[in-house]
C-alpha positions as CSV (number, residue, x, y, z in Angstrom):
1,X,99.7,83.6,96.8
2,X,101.2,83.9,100.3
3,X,103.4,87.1,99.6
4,X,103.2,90.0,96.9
5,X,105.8,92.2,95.8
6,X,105.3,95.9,94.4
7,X,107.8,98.6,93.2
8,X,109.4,97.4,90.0
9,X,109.3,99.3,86.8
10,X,111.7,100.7,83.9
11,X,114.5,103.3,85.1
12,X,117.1,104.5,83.7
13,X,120.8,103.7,84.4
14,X,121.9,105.1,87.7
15,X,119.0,105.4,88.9
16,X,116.8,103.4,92.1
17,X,113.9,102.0,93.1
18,X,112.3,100.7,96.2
19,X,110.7,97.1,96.1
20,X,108.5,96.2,98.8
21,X,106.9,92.7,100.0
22,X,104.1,92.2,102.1
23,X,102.3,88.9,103.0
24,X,99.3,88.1,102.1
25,X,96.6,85.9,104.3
26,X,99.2,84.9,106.9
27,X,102.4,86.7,109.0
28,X,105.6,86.2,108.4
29,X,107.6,88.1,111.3
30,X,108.7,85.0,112.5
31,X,109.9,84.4,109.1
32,X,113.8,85.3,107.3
33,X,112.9,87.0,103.8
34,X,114.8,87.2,101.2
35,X,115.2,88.8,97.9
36,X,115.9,86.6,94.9
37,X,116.3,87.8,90.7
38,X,115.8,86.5,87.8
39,X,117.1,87.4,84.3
40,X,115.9,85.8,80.9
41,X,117.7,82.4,80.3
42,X,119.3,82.6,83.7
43,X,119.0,80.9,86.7
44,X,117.1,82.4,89.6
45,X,120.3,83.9,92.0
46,X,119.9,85.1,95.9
47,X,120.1,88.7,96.0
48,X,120.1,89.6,99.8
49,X,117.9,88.4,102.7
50,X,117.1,89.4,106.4
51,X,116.9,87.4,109.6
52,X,113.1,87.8,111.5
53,X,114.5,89.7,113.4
54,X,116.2,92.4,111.4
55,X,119.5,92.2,113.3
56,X,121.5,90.0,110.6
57,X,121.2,90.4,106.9
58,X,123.6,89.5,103.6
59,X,123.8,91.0,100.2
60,X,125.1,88.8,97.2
61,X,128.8,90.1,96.4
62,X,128.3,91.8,93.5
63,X,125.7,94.2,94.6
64,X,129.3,95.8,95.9
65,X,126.7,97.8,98.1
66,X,124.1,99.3,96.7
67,X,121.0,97.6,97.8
68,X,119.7,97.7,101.3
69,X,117.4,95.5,103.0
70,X,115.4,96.1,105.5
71,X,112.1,95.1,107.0
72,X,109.0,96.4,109.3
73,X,107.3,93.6,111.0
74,X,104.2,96.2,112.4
75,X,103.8,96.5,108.9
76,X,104.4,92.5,107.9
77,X,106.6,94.6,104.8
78,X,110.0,94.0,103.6
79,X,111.9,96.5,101.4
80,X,114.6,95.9,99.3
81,X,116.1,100.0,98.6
82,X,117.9,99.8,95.2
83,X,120.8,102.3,93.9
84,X,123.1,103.3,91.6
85,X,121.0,100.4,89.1
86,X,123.0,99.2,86.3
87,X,121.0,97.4,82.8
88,X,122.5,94.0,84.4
89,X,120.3,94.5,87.1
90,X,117.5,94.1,85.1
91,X,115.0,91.1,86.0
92,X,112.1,89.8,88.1
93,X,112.9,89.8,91.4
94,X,110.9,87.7,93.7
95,X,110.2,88.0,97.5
96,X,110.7,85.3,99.4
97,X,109.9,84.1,103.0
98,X,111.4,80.7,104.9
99,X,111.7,79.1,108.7
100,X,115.4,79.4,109.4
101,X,114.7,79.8,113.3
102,X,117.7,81.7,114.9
103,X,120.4,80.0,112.5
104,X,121.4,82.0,109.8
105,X,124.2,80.4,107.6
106,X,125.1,80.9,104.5
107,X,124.4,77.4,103.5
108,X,120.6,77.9,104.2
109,X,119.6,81.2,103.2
110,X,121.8,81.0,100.0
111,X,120.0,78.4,98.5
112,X,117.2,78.8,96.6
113,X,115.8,75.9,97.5
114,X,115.6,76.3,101.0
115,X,113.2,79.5,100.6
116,X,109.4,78.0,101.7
117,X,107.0,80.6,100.2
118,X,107.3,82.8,97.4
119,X,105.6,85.9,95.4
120,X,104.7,86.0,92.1
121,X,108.0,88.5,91.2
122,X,108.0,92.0,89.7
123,X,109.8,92.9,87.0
124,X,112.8,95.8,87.2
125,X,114.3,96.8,83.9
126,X,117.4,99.6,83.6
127,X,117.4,101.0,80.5
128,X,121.3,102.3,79.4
């Protein structure tokens, strides 16, 4: 397991929680991260993700702002600040970590597929 992600739980509609990731055995700072969720019988979607730096980040369009990324690399942490949390925000939401250099386009950090390390997800359930 290279990263592990903490925070998740059951809240109530409205509400927020703050998910955090931190590596395990190895840095990352070097590294984009990004936040990725999945629901049951859906496909695993980007949700936002930060450049190593901190200076760039994206948020999936229809977060419509209420999540914020952000990222401490003293700590090796990346948080992922969740508001206003609706019941089709529920699902496991994964931390992820990949090697984008200084490029940072859509194309790559987008894609699941492009993401090189993962955690094992925690789960985030809104309750109505």
């Amino acid at each position: 397991v290279h990263l592990i992600e903490s925070g998740g739980g059951l809240v109530q509609a409205g509400g927020s929680l703050r998910l955090s990731c931190a590596p395990s055995g190895r840095s990352f700072s070097t590294y984009a991260m990004g936040w990725f969720r999945q629901a049951p019988g859906k496909e695993r979607e980007f949700v936002s993700a930060i450049t190593w730096s901190g200076g760039s980040s994206d948020y999936a369009d229809f977060l419509k702002g209420r999540f914020t990324i952000s990222r401490d690399n003293s700590k090796s942490t990346v948080y992922l600040q969740m508001n206003s949390l609706n019941p089709e925000d529920t699902a496991v939401y994964y931390c992820a970590a990949a090697n984008f250099g200084n490029s940072w386009l859509p194309d790559e950090f987008l894609a699941v597929k492009n993401w090189n390390y993962w955690g094992q997800g925690t789960q985030v359930t809104v309750s109505s």
